[in-house]
N, CA, C and O atoms as CSV, one atom per row, in Angstrom:
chain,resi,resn,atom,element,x,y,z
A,1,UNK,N,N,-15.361,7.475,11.497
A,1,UNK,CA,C,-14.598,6.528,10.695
A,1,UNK,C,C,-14.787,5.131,11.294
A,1,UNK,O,O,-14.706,4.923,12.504
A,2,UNK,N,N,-15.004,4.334,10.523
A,2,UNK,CA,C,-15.420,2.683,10.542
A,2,UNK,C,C,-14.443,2.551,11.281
A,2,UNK,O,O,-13.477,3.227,10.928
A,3,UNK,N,N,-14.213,1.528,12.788
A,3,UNK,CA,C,-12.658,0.604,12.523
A,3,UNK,C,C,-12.906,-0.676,11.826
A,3,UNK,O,O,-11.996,-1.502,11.757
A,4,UNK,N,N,-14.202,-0.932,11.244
A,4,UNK,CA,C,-13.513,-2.126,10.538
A,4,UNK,C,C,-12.935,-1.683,8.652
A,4,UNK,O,O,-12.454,-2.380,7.759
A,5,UNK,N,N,-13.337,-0.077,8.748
A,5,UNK,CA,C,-12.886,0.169,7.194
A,5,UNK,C,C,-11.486,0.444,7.691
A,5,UNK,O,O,-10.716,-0.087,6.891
A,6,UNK,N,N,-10.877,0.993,8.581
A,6,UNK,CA,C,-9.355,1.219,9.003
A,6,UNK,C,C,-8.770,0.299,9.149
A,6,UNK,O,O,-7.540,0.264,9.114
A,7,UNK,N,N,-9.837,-1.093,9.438
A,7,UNK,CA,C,-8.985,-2.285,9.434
A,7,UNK,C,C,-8.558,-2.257,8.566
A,7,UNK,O,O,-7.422,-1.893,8.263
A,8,UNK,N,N,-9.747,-2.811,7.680
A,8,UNK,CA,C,-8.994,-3.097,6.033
A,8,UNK,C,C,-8.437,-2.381,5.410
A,8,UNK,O,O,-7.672,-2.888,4.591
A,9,UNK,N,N,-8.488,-1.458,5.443
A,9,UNK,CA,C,-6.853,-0.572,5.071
A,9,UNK,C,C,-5.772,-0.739,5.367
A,9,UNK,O,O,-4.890,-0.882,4.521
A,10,UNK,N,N,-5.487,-0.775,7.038
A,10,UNK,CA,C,-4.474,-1.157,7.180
A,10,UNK,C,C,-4.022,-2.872,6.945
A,10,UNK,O,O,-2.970,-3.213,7.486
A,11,UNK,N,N,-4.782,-3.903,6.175
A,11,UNK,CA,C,-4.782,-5.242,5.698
A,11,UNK,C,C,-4.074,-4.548,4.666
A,11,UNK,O,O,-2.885,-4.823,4.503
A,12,UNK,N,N,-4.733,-3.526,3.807
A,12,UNK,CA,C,-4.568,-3.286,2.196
A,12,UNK,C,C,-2.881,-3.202,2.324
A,12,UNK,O,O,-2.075,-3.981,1.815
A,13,UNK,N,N,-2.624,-2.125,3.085
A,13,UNK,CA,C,-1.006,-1.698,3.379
A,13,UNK,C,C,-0.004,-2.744,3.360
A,13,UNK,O,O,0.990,-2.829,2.639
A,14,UNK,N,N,-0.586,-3.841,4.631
A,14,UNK,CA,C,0.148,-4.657,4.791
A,14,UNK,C,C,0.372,-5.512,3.481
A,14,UNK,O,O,1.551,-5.858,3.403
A,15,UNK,N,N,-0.417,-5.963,2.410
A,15,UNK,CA,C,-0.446,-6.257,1.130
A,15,UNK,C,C,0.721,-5.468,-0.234
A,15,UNK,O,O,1.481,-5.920,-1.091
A,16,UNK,N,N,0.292,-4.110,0.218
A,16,UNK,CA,C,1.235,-2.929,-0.402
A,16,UNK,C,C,2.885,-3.404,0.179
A,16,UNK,O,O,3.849,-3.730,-0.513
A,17,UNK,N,N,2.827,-3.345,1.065
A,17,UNK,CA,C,4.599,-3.450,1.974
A,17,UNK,C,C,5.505,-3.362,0.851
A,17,UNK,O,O,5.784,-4.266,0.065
A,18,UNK,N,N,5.997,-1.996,0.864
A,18,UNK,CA,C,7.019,-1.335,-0.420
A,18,UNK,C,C,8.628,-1.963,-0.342
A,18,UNK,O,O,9.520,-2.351,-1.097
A,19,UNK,N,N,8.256,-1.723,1.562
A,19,UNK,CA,C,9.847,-2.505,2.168
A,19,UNK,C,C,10.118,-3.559,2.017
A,19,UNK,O,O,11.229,-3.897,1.609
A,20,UNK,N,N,8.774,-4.724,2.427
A,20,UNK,CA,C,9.099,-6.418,2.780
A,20,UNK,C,C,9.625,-6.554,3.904
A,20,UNK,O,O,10.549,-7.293,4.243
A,21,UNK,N,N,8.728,-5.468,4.781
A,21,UNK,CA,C,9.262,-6.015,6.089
A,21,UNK,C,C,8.051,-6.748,6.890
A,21,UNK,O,O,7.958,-7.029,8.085
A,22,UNK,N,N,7.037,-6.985,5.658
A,22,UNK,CA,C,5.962,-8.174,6.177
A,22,UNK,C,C,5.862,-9.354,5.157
A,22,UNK,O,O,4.949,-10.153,4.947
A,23,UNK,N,N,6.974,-9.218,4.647
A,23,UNK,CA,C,7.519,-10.157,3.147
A,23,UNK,C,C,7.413,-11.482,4.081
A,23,UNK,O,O,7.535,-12.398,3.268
A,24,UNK,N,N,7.287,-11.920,5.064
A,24,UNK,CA,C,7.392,-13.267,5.804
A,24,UNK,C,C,5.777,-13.746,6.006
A,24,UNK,O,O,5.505,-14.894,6.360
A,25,UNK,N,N,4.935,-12.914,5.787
A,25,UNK,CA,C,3.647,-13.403,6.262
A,25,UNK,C,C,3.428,-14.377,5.225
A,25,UNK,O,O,2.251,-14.143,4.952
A,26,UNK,N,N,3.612,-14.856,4.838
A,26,UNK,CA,C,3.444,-15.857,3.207
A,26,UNK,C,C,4.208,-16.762,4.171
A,26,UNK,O,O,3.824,-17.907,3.932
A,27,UNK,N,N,5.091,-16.772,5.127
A,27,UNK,CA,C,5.809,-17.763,5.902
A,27,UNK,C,C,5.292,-18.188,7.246
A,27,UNK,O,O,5.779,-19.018,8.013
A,28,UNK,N,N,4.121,-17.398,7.391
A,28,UNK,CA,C,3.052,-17.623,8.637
A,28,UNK,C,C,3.908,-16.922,9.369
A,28,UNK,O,O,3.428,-16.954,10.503
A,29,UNK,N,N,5.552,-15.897,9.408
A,29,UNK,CA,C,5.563,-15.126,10.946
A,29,UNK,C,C,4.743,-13.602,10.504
A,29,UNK,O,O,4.389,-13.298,9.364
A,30,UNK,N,N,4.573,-12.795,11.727
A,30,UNK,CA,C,4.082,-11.714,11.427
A,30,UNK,C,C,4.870,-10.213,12.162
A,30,UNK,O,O,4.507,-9.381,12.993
A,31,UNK,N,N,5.947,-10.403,11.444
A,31,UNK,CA,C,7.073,-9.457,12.025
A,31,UNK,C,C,6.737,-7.985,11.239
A,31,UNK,O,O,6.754,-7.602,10.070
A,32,UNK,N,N,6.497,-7.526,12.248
A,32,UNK,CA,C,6.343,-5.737,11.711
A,32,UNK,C,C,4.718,-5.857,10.772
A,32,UNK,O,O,4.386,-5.606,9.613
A,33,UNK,N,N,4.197,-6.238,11.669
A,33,UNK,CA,C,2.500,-6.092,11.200
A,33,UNK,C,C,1.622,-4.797,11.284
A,33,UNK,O,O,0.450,-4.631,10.945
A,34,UNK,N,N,2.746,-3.719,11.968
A,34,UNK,CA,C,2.184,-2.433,12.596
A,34,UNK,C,C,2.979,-1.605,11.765
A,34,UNK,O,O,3.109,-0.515,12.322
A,35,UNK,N,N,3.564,-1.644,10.684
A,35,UNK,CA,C,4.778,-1.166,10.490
A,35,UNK,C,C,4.023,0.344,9.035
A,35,UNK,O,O,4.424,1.363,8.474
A,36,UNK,N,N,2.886,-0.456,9.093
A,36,UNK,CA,C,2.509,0.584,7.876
A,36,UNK,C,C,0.862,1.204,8.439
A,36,UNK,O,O,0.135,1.763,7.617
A,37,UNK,N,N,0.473,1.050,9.702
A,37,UNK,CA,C,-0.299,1.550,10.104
A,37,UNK,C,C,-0.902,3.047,10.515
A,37,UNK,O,O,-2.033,3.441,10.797
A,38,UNK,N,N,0.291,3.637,10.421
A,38,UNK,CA,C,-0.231,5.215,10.677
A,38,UNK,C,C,-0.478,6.136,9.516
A,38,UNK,O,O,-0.746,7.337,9.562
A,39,UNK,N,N,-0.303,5.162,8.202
A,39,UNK,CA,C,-0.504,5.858,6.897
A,39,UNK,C,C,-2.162,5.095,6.719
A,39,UNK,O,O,-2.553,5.098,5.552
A,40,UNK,N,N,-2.712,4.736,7.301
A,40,UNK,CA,C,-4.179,4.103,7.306
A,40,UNK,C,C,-5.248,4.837,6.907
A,40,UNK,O,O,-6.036,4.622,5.986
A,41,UNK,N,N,-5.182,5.958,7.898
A,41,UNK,CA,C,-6.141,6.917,8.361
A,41,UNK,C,C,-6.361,7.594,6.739
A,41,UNK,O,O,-7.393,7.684,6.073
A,42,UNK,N,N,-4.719,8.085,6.371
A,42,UNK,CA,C,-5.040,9.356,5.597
A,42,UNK,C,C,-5.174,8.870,4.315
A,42,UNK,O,O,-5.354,9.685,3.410
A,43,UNK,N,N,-5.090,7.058,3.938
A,43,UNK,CA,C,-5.508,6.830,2.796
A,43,UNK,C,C,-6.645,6.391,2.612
A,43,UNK,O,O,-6.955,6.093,1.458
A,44,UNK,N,N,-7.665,6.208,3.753
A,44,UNK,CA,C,-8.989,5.908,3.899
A,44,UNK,C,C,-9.556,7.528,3.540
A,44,UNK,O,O,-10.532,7.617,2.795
A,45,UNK,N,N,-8.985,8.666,4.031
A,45,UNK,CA,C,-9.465,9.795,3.634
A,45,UNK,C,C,-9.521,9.913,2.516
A,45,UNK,O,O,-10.499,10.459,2.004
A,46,UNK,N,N,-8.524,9.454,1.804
A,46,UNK,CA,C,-8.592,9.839,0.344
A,46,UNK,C,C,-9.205,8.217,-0.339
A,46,UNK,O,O,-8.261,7.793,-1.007
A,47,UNK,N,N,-9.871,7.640,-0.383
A,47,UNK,CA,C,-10.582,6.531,-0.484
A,47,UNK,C,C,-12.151,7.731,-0.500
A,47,UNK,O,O,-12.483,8.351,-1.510
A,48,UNK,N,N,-12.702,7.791,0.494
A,48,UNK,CA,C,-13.798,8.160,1.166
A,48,UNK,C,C,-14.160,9.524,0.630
A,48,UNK,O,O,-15.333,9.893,0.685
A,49,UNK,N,N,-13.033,10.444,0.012
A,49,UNK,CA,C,-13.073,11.403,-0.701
A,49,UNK,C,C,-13.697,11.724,-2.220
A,49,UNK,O,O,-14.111,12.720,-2.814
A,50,UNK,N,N,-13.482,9.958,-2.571
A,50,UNK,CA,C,-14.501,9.843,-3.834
A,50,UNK,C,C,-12.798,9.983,-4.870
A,50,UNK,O,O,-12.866,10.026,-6.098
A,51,UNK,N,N,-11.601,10.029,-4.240
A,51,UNK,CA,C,-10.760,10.111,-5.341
A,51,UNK,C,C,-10.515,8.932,-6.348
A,51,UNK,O,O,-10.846,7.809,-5.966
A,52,UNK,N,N,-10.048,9.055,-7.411
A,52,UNK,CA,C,-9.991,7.992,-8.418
A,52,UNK,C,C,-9.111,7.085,-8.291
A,52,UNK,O,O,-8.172,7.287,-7.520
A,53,UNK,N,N,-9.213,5.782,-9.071
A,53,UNK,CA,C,-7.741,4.803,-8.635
A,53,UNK,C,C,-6.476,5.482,-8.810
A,53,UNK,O,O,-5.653,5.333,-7.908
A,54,UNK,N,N,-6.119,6.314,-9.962
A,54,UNK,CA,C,-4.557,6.922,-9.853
A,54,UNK,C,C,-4.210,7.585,-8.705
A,54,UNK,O,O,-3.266,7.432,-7.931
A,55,UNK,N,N,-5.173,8.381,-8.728
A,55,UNK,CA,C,-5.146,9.766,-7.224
A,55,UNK,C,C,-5.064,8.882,-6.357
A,55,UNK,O,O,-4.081,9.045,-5.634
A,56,UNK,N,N,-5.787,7.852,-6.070
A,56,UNK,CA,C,-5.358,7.138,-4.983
A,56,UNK,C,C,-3.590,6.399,-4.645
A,56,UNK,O,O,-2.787,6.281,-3.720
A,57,UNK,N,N,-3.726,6.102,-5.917
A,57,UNK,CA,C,-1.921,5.265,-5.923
A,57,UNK,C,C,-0.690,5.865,-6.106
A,57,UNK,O,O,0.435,5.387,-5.965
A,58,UNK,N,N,-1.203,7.481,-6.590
A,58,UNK,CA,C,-0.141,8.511,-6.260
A,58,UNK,C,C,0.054,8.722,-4.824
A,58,UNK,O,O,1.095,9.133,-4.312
A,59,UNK,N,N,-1.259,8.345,-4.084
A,59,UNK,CA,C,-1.283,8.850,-2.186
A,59,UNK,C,C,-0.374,7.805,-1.907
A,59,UNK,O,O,0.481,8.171,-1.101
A,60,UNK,N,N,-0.225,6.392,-2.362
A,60,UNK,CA,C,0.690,5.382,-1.718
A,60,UNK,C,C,1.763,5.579,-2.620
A,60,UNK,O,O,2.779,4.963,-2.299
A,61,UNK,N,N,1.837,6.245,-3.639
A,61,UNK,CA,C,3.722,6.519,-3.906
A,61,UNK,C,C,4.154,7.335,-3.614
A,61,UNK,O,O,5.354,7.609,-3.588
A,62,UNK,N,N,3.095,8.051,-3.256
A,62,UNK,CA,C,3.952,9.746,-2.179
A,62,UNK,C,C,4.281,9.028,-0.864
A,62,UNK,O,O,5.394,9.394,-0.484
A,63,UNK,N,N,3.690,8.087,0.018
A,63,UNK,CA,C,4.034,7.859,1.365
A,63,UNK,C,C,5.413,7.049,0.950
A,63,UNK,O,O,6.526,7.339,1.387
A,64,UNK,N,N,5.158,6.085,0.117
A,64,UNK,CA,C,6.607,5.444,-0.767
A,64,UNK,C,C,7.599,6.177,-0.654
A,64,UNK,O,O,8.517,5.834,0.091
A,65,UNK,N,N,7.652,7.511,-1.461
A,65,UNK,CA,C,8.747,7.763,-1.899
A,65,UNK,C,C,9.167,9.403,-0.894
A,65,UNK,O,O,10.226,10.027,-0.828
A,66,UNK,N,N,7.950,9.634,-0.304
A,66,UNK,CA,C,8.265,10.909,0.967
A,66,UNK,C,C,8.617,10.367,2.440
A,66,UNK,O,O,9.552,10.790,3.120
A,67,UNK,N,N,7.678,9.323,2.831
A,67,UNK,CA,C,7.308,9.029,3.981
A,67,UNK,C,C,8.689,7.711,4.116
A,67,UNK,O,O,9.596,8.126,4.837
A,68,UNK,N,N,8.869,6.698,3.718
A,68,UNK,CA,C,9.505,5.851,3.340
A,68,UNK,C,C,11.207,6.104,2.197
A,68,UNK,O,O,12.304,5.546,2.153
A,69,UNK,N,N,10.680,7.002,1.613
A,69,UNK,CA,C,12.013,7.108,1.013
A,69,UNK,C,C,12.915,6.115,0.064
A,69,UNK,O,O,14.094,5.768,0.121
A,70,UNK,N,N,11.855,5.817,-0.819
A,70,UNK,CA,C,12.215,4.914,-1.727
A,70,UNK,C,C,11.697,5.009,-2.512
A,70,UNK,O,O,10.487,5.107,-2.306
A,71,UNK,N,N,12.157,5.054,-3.951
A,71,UNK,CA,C,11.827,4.949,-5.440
A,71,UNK,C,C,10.922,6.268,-5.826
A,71,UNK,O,O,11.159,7.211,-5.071
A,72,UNK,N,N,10.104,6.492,-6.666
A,72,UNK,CA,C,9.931,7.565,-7.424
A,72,UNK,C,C,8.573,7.831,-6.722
A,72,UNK,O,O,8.053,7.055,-5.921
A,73,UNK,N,N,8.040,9.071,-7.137
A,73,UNK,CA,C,6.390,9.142,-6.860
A,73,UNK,C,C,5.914,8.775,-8.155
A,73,UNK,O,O,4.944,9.416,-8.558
A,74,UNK,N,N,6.366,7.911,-8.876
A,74,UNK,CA,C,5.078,7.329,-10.055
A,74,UNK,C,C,4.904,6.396,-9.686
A,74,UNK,O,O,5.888,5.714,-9.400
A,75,UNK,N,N,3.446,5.802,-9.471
A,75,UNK,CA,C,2.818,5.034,-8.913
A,75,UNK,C,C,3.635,3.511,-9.485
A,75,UNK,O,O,4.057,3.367,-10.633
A,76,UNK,N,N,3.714,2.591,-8.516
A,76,UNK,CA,C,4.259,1.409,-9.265
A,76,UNK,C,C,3.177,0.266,-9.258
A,76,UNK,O,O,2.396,0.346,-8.309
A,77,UNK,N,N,2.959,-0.863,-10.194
A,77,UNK,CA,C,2.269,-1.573,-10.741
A,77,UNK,C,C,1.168,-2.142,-9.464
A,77,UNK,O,O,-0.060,-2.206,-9.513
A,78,UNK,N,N,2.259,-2.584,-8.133
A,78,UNK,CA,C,1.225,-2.930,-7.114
A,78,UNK,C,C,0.445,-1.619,-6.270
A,78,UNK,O,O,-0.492,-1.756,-5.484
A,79,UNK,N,N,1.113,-0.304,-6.669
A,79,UNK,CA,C,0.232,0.882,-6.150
A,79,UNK,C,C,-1.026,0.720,-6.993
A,79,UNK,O,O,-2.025,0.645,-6.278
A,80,UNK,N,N,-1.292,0.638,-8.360
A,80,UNK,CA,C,-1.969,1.134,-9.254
A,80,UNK,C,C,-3.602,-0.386,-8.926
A,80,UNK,O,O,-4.820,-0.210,-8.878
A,81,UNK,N,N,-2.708,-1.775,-8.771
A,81,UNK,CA,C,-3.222,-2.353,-8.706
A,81,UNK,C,C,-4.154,-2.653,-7.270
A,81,UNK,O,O,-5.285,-3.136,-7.316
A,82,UNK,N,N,-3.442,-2.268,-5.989
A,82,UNK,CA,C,-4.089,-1.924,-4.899
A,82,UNK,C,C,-5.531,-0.799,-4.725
A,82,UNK,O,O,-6.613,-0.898,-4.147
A,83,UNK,N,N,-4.919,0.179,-5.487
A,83,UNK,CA,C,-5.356,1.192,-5.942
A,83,UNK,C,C,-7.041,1.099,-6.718
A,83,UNK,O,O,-8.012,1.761,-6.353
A,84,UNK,N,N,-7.025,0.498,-7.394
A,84,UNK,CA,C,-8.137,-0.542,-8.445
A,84,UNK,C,C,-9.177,-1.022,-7.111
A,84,UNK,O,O,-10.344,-0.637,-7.039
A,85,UNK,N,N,-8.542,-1.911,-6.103
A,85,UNK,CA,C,-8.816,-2.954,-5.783
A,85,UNK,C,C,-9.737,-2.143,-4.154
A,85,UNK,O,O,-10.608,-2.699,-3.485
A,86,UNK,N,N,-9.395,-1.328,-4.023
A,86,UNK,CA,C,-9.221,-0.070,-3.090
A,86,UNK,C,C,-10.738,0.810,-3.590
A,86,UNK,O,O,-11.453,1.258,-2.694
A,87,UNK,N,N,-11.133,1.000,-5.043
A,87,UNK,CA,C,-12.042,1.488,-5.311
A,87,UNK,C,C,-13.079,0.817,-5.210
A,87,UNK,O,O,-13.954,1.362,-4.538
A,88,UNK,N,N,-13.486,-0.855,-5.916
A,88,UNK,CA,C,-13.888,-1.736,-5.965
A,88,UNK,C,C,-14.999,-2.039,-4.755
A,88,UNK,O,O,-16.176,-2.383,-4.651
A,89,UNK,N,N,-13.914,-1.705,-3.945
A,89,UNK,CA,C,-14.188,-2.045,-2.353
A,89,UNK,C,C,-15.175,-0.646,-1.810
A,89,UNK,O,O,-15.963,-0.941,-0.911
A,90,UNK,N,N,-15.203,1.056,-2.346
A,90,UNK,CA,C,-15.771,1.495,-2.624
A,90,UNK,C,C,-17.106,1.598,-2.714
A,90,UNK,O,O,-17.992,1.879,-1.907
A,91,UNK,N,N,-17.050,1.036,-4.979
A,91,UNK,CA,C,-18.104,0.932,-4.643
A,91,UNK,C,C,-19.116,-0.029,-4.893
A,91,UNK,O,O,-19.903,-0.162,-5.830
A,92,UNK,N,N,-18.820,-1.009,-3.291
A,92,UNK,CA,C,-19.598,-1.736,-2.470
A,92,UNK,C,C,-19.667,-1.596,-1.831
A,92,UNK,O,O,-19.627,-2.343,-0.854
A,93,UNK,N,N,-19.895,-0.035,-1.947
A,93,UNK,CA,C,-20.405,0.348,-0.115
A,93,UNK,C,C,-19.753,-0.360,1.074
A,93,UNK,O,O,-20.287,-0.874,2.056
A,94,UNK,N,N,-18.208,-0.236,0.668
A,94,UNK,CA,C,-17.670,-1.172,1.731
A,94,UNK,C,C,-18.319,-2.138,2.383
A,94,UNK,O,O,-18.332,-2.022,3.609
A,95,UNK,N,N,-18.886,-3.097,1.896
A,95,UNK,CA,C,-19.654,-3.702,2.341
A,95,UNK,C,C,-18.777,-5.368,2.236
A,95,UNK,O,O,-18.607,-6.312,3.008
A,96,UNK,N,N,-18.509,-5.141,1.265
A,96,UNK,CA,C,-17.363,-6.883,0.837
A,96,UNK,C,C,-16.098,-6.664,1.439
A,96,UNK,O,O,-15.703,-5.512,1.615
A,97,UNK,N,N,-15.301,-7.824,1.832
A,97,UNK,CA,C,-14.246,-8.149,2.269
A,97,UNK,C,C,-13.166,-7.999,0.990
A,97,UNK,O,O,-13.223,-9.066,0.379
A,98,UNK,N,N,-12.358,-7.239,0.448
A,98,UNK,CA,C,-11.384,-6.832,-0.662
A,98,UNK,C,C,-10.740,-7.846,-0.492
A,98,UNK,O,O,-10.231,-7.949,0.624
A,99,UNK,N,N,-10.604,-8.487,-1.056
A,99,UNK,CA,C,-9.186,-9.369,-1.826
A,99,UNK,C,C,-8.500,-8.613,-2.675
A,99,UNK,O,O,-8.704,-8.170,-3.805
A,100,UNK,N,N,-7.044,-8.520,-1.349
A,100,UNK,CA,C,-5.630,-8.156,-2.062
A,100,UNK,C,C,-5.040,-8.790,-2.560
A,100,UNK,O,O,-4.028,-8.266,-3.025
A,101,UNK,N,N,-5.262,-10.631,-2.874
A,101,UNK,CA,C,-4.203,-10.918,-3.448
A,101,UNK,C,C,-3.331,-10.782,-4.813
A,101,UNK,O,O,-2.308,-11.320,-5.238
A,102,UNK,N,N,-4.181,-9.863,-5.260
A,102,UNK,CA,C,-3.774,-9.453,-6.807
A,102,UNK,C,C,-2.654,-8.456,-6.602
A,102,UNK,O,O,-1.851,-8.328,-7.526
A,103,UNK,N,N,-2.528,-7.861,-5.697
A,103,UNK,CA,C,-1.509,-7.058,-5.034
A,103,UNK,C,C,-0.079,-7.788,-4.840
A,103,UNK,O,O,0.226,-8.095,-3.687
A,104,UNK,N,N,0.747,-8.062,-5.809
A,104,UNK,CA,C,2.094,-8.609,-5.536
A,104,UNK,C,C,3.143,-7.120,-4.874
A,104,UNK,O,O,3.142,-5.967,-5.306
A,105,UNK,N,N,3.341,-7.264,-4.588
A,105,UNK,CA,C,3.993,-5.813,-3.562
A,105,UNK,C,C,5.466,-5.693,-4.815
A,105,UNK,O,O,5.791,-6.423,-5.751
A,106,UNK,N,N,5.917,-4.727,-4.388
A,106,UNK,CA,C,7.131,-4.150,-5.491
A,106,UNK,C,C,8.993,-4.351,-3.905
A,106,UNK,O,O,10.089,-3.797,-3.819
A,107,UNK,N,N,8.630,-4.878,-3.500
A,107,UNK,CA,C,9.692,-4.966,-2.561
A,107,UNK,C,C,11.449,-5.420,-3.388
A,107,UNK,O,O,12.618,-5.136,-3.130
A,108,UNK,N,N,10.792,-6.182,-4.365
A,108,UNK,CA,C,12.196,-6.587,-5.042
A,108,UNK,C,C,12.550,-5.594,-5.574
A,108,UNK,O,O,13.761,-5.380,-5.635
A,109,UNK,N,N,11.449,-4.485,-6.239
A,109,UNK,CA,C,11.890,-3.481,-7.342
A,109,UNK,C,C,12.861,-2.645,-6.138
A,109,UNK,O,O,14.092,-2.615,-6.124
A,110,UNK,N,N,11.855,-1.934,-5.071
A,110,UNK,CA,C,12.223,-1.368,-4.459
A,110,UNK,C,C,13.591,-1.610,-3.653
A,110,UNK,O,O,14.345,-0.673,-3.391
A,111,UNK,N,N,13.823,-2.766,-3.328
A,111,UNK,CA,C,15.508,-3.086,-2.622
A,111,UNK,C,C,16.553,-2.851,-4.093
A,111,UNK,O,O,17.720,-2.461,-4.093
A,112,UNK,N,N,15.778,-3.193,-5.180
A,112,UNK,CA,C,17.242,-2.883,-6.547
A,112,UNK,C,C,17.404,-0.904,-6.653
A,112,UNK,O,O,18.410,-0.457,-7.204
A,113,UNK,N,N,16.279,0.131,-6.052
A,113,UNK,CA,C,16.237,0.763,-6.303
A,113,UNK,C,C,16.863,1.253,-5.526
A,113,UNK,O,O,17.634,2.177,-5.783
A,114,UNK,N,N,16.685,0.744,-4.344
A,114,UNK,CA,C,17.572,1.333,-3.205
A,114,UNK,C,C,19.047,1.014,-3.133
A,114,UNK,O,O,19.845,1.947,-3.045
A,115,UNK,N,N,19.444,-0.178,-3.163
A,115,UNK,CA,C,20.592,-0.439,-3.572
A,115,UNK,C,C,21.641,0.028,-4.682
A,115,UNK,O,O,22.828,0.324,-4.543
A,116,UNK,N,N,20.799,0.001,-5.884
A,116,UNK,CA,C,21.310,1.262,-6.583
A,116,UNK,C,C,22.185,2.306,-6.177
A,116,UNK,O,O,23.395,2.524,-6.249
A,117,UNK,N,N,20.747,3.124,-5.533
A,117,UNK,CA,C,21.182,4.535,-5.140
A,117,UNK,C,C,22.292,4.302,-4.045
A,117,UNK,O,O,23.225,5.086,-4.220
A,118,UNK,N,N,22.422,3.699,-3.273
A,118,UNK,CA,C,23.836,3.210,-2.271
A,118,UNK,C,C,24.787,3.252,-3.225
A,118,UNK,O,O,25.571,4.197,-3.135
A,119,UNK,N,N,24.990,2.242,-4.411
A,119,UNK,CA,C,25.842,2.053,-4.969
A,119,UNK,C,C,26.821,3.412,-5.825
A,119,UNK,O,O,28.041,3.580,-5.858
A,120,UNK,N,N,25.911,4.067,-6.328
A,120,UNK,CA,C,25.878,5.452,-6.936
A,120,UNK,C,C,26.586,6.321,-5.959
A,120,UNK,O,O,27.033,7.184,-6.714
A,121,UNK,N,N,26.979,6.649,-4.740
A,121,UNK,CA,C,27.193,7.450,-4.044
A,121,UNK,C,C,28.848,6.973,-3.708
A,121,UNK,O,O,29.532,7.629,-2.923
């Protein structure tokens, strides 16, 4: 396994951030830059597996909603769109630098979803 394809995965993640607990990098700090790194590995596996963009953005709404514990396993708009962006990168023979910025992360959805469910109980 590449580390510079594990890099960019774990870039992609940090882009994904379901929580917003790297919601500040747009503010130049870089608090919790490690925070989505051990889900790297196993979505480069399934990258490298030849799986499709959904199959792929179901793998980041299962870590979402198993691993993390928030919101549904249906893929949400910045899974689907990471997801896209994730194949792309593919196939170019990993060879290009992916631009995530099309990746707006779902952190707002996800704090109303969570909050919610607080509220509900």
């Amino acid at each position: 396994m590449s580390p510079n394809k594990i890099e960019i995965v774990k870039k992609a993640l940090r882009f994904w951030d379901p929580i917003g607990v790297i919601e500040d990098r747009i503010n130049g700090l870089s608090l919790g830059d490690d925070e989505y790194d051990s889900y790297a590995k196993g979505l480069l596996l399934s990258i490298d597996r030849g799986n499709n963009a959904y199959k792929i953005a179901r793998h980041l709404a299962g870590i979402r909603a198993n691993s993390i514990s928030i919101g549904f396993k249906e893929p949400t708009e910045s899974e689907k769109t990471l997801a896209e962006q994730l194949i792309k990168w593919r196939e170019h023979s990993y060879r290009n630098n992916p631009d995530f910025s099309p990746v707006v992360n779902d952190y707002s959805a996800a704090s109303k979803i969570f909050n919610n469910s607080l509220s509900n109980n």
